[in-house]
VMD Tcl script that draws the C-alpha trace (Angstrom):
set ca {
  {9.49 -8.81 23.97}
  {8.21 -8.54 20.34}
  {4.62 -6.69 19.74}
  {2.12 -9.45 18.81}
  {0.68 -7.90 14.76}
  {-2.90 -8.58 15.63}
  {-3.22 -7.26 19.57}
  {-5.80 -4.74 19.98}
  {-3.83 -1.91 19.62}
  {-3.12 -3.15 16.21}
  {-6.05 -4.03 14.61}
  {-5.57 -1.03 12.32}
  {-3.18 -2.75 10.60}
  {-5.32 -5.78 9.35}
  {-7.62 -2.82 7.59}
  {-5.13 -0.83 6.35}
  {-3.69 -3.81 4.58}
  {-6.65 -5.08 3.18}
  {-7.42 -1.78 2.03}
  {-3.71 -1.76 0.06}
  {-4.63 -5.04 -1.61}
  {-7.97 -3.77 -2.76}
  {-6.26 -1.49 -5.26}
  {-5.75 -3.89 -8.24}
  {-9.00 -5.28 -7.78}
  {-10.97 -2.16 -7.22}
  {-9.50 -0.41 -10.20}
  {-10.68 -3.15 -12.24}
  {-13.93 -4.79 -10.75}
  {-15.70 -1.77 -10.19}
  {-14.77 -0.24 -13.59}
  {-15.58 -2.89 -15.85}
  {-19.15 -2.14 -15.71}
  {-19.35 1.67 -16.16}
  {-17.32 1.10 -19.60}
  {-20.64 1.55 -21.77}
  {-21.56 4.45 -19.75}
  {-17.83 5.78 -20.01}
  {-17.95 4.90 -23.91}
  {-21.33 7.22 -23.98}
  {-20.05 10.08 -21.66}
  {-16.69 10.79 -23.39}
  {-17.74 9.95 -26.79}
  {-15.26 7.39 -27.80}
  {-15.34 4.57 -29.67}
  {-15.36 1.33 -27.66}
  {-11.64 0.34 -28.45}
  {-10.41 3.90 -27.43}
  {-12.19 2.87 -23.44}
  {-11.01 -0.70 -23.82}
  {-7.36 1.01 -24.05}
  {-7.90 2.52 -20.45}
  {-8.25 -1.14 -19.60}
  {-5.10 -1.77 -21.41}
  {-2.87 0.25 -20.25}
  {-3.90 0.19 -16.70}
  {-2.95 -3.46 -16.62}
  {0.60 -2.58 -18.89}
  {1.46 -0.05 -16.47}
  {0.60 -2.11 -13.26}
  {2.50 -5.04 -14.78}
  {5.81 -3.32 -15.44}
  {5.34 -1.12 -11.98}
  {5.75 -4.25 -9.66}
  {8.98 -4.75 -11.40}
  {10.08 -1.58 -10.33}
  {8.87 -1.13 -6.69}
  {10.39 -4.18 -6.01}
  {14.08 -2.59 -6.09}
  {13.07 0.88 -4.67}
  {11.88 -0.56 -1.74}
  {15.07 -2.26 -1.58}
  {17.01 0.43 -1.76}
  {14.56 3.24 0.35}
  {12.57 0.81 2.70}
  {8.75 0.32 2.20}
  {7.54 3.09 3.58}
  {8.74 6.03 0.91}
  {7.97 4.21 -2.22}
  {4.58 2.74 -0.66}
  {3.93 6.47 0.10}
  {4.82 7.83 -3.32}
  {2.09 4.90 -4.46}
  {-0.58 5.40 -2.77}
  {-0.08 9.30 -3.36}
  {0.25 8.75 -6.95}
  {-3.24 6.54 -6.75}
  {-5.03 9.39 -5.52}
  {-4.22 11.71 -8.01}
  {-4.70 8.95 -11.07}
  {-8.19 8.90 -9.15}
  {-8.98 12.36 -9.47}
  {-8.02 12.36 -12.67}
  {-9.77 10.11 -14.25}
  {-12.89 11.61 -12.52}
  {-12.30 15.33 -13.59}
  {-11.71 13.78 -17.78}
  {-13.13 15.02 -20.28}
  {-11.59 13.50 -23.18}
  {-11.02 9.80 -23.74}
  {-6.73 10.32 -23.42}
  {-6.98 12.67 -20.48}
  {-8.95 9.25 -19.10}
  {-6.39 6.90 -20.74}
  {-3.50 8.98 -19.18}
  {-5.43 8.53 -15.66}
  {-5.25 4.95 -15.58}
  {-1.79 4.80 -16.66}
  {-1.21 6.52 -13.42}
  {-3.74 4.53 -11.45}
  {-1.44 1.03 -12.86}
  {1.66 2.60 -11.73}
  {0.20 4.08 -8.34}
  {-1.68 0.48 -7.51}
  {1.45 -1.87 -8.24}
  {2.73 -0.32 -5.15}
  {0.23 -1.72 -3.13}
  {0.68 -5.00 -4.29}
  {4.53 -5.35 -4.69}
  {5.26 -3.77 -1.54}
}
mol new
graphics top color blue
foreach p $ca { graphics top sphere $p radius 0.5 }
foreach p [lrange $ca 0 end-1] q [lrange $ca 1 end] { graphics top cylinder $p $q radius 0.2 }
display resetview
């Protein structure tokens, strides 16, 4: 007999996957308001912060095109892994910069690390 998703041994599973769709939006909706402050801190001008923007959404955007196949090829579980690892570390990061491209170079890694979330 097949295990029902949402019996209460499961309800774990109905967090942890709204938790893995919250990436995207999280990464986004929450920064959006700390740019000014961000623009202050590091000292950059306000096109230089806009870029983290940028490239967050360049690298999350070409990312889903690419976890797509691997989890193909290695199941979900490895690349989702890999993801969500690779979030955590964009995380920490971009809150240990000090400079405007270590920040840049943070989200990059946050867009590839989130696409996994949503793609797989």
């Amino acid at each position: 007999m097949p295990k029902k998703v949402f019996a209460p041994g499961n309800r774990w599973l109905v967090a942890y996957l709204a938790f893995l769709s919250a990436f995207a939006p999280l990464s986004t909706d929450m920064y959006l308001p700390a740019l000014p402050l961000l623009q202050r801190e590091l000292q950059a001008p306000a096109v230089t912060i806009n870029l983290t923007l940028v490239t967050f959404f360049l690298t999350y955007c070409i990312f889903l095109l690419i976890y797509g196949p691997l989890s193909d090829r290695y199941g979900r579980r490895p690349p989702l892994l890999v993801g969500v690892g690779l979030f955590i570390v964009a995380c920490l990061t971009c809150a240990l910069s000090q400079s405007a491209g270590m920040m840049i170079f943070g989200r990059v890694l946050q867009g590839a690390g989130a696409a996994a979330a949503s793609a797989i």
